[in-house]
Residue frames as a rotation matrix with the C-alpha (Angstrom) as fourth column:
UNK 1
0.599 -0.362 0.714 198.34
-0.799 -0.328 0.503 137.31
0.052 -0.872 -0.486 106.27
UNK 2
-0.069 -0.823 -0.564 201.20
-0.456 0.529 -0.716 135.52
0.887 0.208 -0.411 106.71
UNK 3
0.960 0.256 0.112 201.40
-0.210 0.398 0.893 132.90
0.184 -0.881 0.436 110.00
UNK 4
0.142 -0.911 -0.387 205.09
0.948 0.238 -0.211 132.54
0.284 -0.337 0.898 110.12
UNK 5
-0.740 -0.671 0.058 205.66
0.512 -0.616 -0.599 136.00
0.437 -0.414 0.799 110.79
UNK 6
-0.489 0.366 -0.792 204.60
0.831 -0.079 -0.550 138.10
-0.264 -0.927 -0.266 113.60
UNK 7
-0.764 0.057 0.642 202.25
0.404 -0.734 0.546 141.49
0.502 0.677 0.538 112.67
UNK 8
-0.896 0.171 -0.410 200.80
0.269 -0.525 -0.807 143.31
-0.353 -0.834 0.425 114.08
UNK 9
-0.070 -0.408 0.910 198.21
-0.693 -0.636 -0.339 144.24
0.717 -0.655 -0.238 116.04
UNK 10
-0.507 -0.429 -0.747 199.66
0.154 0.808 -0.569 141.73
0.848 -0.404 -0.343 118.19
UNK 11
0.840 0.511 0.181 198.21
-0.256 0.079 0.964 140.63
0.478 -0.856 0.197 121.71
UNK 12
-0.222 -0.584 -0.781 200.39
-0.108 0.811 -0.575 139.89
0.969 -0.044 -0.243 123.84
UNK 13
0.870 0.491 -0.048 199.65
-0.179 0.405 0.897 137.30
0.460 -0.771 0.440 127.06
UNK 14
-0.571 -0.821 -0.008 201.82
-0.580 0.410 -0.704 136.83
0.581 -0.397 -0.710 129.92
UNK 15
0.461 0.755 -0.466 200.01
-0.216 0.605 0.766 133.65
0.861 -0.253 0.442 131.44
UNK 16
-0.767 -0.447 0.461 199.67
-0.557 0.107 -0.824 133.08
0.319 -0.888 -0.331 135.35
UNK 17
-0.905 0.404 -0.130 197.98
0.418 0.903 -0.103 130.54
0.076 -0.148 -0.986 137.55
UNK 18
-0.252 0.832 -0.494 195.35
0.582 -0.278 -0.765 133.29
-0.773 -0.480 -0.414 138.82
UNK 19
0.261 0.458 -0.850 195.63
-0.249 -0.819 -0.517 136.32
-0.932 0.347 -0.100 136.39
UNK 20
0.064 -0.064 0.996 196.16
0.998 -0.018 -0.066 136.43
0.022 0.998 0.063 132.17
UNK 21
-0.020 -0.099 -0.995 198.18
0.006 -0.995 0.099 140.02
-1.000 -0.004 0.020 132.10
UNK 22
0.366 0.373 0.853 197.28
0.887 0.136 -0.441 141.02
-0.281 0.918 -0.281 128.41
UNK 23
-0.139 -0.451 -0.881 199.25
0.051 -0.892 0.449 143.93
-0.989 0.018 0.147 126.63
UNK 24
0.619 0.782 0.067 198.97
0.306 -0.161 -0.938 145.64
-0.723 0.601 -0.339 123.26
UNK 25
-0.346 -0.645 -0.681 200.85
0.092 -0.746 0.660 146.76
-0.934 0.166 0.317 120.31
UNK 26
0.557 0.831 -0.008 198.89
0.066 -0.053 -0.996 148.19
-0.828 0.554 -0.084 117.25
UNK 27
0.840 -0.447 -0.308 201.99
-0.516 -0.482 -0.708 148.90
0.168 0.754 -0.635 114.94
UNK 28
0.620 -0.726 -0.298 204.78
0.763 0.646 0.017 146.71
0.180 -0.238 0.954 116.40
UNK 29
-0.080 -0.861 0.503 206.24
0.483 -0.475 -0.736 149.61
0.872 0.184 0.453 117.57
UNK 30
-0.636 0.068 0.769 204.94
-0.626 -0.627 -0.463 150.77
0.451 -0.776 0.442 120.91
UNK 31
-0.553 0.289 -0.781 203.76
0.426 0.904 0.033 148.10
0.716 -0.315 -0.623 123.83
UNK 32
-0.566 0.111 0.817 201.15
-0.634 -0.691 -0.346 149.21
0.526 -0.714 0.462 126.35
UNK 33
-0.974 0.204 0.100 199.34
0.076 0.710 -0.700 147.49
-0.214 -0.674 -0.707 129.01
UNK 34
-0.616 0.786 0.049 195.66
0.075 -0.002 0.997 146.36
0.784 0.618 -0.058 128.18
UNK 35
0.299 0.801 0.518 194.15
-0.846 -0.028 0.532 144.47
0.441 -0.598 0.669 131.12
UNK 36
-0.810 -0.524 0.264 193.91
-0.587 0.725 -0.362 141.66
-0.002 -0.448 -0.894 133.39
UNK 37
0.339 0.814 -0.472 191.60
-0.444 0.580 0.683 138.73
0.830 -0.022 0.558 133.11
UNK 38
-0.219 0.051 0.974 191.04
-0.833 0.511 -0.214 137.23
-0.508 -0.858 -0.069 136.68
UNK 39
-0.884 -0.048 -0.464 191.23
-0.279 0.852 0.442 133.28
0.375 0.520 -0.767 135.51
UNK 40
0.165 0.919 0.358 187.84
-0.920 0.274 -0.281 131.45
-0.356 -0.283 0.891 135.81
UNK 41
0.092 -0.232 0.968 188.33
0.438 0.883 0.170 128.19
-0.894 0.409 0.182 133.34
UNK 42
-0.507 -0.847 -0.159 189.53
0.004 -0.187 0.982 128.14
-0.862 0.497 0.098 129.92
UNK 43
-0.280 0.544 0.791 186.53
0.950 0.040 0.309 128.30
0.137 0.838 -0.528 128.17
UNK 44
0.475 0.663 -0.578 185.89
0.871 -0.450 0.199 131.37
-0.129 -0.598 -0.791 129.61
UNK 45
0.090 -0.963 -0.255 189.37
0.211 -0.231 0.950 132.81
-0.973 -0.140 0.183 129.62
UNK 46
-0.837 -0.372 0.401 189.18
0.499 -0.218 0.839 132.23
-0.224 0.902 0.368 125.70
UNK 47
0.337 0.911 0.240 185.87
0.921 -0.371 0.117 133.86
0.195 0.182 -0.964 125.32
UNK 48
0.767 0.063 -0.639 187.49
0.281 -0.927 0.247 136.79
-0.577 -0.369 -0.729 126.74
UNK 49
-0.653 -0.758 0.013 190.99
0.101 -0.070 0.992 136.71
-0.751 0.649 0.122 124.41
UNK 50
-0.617 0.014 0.787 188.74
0.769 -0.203 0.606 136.46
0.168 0.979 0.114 121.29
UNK 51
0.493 0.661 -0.566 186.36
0.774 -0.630 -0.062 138.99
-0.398 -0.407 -0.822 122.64
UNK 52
0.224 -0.769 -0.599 189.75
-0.006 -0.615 0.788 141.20
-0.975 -0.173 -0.142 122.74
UNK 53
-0.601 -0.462 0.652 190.81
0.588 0.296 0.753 139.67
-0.541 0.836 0.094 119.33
UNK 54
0.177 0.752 0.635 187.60
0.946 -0.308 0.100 141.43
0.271 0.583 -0.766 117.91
UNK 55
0.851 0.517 -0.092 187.65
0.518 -0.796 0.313 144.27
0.089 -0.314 -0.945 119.28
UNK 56
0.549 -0.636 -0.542 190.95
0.097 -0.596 0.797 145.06
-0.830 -0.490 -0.266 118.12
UNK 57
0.782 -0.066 -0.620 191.90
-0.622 -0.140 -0.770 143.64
-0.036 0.988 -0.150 115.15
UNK 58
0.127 -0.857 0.500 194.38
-0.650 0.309 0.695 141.37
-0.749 -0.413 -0.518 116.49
UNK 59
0.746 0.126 -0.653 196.07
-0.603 0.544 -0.583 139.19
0.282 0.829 0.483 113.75
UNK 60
0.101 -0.576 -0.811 198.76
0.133 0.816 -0.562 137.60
0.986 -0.051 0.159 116.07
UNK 61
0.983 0.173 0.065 199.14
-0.103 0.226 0.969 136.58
0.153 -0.959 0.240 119.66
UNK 62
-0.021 -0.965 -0.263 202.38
0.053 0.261 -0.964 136.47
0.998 -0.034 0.045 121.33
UNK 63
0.881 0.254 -0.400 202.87
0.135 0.675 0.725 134.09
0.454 -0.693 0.560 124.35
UNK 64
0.038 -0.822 0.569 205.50
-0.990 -0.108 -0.090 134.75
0.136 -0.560 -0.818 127.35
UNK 65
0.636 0.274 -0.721 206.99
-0.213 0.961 0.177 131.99
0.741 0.041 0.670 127.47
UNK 66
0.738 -0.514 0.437 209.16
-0.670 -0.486 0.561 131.73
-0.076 -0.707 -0.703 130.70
UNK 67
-0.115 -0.879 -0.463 212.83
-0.671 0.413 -0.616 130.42
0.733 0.240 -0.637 130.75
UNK 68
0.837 0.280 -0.471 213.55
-0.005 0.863 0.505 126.81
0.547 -0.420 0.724 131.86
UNK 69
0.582 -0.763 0.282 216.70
-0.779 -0.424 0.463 126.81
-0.233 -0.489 -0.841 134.51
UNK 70
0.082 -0.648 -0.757 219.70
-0.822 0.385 -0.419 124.93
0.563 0.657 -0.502 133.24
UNK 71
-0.939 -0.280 -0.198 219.67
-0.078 0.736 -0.673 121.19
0.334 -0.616 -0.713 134.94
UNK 72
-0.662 0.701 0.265 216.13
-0.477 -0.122 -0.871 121.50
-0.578 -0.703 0.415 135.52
UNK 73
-0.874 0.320 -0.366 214.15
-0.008 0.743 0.669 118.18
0.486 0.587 -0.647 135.55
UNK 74
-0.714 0.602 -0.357 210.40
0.496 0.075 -0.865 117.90
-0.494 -0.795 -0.352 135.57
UNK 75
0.018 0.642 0.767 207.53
0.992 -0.108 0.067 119.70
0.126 0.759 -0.639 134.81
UNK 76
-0.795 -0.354 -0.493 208.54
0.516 -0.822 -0.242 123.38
-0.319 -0.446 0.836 134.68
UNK 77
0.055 0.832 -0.552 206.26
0.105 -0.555 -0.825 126.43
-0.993 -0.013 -0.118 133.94
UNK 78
-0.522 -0.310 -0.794 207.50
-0.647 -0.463 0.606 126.59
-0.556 0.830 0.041 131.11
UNK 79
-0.885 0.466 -0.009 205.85
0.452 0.862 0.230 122.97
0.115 0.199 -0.973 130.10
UNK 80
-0.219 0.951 -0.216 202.65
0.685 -0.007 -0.728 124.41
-0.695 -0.308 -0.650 131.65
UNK 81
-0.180 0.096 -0.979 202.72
-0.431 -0.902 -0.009 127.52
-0.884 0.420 0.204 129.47
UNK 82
-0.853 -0.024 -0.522 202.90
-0.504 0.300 0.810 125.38
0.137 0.954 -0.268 126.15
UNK 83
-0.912 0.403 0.079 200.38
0.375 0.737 0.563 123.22
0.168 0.543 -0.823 127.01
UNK 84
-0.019 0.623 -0.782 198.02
0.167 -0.769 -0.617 126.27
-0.986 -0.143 -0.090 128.31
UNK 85
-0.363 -0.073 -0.929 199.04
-0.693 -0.645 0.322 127.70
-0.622 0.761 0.183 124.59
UNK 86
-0.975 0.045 -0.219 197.84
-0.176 0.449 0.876 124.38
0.137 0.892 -0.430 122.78
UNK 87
-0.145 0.959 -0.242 194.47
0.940 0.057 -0.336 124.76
-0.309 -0.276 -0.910 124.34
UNK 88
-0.146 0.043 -0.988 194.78
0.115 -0.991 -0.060 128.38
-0.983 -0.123 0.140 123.32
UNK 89
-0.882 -0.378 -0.281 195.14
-0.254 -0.119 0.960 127.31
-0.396 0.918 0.008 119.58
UNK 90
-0.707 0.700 0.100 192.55
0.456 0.343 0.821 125.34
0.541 0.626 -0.562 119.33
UNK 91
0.102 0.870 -0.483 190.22
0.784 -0.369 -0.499 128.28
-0.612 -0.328 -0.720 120.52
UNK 92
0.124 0.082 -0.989 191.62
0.088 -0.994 -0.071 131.18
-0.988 -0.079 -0.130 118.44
UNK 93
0.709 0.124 0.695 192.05
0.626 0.345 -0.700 131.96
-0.326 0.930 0.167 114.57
UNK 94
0.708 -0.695 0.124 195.11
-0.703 -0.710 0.042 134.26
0.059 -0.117 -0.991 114.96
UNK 95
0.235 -0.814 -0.531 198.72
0.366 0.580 -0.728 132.38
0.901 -0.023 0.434 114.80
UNK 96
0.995 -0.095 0.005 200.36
-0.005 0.004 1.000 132.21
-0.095 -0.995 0.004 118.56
UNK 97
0.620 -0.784 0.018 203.95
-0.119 -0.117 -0.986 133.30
0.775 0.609 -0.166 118.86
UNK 98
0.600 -0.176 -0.780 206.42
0.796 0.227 0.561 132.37
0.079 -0.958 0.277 121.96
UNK 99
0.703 -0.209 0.680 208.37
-0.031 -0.964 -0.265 134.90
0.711 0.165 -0.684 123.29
UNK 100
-0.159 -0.309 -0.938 211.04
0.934 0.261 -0.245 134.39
0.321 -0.914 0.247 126.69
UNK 101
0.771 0.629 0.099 209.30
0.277 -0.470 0.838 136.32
0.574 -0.619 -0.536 129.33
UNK 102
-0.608 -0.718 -0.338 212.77
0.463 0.024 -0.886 136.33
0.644 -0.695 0.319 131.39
UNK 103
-0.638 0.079 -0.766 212.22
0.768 0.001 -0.640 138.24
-0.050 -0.997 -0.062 134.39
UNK 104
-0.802 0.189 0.567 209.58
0.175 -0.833 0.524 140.76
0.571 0.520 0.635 133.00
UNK 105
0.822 0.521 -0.228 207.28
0.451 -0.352 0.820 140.88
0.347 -0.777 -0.525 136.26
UNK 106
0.091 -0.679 -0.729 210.56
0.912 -0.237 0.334 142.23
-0.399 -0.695 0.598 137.92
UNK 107
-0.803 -0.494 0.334 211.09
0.596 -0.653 0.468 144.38
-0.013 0.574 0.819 135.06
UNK 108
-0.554 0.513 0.656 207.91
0.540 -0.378 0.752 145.93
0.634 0.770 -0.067 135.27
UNK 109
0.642 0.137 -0.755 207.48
0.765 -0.044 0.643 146.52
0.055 -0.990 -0.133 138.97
UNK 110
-0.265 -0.433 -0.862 210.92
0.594 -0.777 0.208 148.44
-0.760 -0.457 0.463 138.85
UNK 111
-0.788 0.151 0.597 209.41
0.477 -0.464 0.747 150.40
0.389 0.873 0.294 136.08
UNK 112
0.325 0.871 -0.369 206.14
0.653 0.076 0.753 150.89
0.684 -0.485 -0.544 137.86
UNK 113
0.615 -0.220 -0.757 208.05
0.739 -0.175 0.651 152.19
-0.276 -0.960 0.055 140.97
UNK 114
-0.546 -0.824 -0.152 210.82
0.718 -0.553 0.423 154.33
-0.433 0.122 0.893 138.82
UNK 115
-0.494 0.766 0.412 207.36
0.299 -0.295 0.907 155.89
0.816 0.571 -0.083 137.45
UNK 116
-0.696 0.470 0.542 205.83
-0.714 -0.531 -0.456 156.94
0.073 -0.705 0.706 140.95
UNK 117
0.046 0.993 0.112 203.11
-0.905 -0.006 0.425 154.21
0.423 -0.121 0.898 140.42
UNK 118
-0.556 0.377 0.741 201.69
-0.356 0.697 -0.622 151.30
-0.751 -0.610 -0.254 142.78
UNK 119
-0.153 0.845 -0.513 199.86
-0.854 0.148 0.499 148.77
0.497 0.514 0.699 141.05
UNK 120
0.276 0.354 0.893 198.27
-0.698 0.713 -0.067 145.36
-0.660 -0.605 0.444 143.09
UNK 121
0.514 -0.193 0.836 198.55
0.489 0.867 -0.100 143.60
-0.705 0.460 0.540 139.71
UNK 122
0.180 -0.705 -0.686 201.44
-0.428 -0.684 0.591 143.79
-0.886 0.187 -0.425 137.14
UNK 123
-0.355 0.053 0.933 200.57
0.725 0.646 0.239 141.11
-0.590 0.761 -0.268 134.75
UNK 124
0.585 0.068 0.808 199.51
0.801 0.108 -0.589 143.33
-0.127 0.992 0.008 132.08
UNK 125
0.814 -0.561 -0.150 202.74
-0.547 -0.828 0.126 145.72
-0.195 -0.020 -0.981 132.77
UNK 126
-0.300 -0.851 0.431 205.06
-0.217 0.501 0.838 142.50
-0.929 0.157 -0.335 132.49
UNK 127
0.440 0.411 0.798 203.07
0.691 0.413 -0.593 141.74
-0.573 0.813 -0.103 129.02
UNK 128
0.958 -0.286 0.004 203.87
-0.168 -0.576 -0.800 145.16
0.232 0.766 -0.600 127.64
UNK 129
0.187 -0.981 0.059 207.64
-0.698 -0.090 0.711 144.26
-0.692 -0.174 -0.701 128.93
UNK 130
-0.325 -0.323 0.889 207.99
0.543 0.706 0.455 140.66
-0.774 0.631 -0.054 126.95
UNK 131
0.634 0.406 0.658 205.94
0.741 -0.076 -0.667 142.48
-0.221 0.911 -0.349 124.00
UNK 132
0.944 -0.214 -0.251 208.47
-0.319 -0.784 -0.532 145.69
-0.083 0.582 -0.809 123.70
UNK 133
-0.207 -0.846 0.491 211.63
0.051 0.492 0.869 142.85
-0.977 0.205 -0.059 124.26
UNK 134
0.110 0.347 0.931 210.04
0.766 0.567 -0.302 141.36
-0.633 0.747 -0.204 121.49
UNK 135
0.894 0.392 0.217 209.37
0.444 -0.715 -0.539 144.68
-0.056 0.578 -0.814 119.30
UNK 136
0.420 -0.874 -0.244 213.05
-0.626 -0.474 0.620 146.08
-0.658 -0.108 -0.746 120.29
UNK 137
-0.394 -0.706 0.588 214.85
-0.144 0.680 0.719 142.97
-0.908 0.199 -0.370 119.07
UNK 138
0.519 0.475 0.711 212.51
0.680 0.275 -0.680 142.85
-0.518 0.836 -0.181 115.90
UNK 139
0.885 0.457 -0.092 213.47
0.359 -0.794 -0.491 145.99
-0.297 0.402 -0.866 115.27
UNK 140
0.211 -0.866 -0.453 217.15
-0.974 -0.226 -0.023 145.61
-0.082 0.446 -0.891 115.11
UNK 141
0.341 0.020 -0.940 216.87
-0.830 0.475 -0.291 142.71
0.441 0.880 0.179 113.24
UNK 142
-0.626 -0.612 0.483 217.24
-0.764 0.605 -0.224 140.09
-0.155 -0.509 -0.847 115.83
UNK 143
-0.920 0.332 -0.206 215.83
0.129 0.756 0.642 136.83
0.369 0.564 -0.738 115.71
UNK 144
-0.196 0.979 -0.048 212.15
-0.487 -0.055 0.872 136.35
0.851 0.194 0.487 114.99
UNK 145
-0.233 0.557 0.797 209.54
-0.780 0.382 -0.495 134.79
-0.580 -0.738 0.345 117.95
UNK 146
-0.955 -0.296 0.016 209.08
-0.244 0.817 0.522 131.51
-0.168 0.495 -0.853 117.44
UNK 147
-0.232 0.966 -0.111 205.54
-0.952 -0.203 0.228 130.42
0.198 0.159 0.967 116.09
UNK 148
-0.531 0.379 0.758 203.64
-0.351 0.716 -0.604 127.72
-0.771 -0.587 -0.247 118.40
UNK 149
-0.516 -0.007 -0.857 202.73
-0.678 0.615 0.403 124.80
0.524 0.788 -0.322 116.62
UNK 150
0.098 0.320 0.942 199.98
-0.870 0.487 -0.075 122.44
-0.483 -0.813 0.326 118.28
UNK 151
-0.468 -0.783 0.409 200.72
-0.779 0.584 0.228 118.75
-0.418 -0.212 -0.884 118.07
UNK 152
0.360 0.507 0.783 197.69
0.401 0.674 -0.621 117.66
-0.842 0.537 0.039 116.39
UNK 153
0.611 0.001 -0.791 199.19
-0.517 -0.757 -0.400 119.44
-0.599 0.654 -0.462 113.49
């Protein structure tokens, strides 16, 4: 297995403060929603991702990573998301790919709604949204997800 390149069947996480929306694609070619993990602490949290990781075959992870706004100083989510993902490395044995998440809770709500359905939580409907960006743009040869590197490396 290669770790530079993304393959599938891929997890993908769209990390929030409360929930961990978790989506699926077995073939890189079709994204669907998995589940939500209600956060507890991060040992936990990863106990449940490799759980998943077994019990699928997962051989790569791909991380929403949300967009930083232009002029914007501080610590953004985006910061939090990386350093969530370098605690994420050193729990899993699967390479971690970023992804920009742009507005893919929005996108997946008006999906949701243009579908007839209500859902309380959409985190693992905005996962399958960053994970088919991600699968579209592979697929006509745009550029690749970048692959998360942790800093003790």
């Amino acid at each position: 297995m290669s770790e530079d390149t993304l393959i599938g069947p891929v997890l993908c996480i769209d990390h929030g403060e409360k929930f961990i929306g978790l989506a699926l694609s077995r073939s890189l070619q079709i994204a669907e929603p998995l589940l939500v993990i209600a956060r507890k602490s991060k040992k936990k949290d990863f106990a449940r991702i490799n759980q998943i990781i077994a019990e699928h075959g997962i051989q790569s992870i791909l991380l929403g990573l949300p967009p930083v706004p232009p002029d914007f100083e501080g610590h953004s989510q985006a910061d939090t998301v990386r350093n969530w993902a370098e605690h994420l490395a050193g729990a899993v044995d699967v390479p971690i790919f970023l992804w920009d998440e742009g507005l893919s809770s929005v996108d997946a709500e008006a999906r949701l709604a243009e579908a007839g359905q209500q859902r309380d939580r959409v985190d693992a409907h905005a996962a399958a949204v960053i994970l088919q960006s991600c699968i579209n743009v592979l697929s006509d040869d745009g550029p690749a997800p970048q692959r998360f590197t942790r800093l003790a490396e």
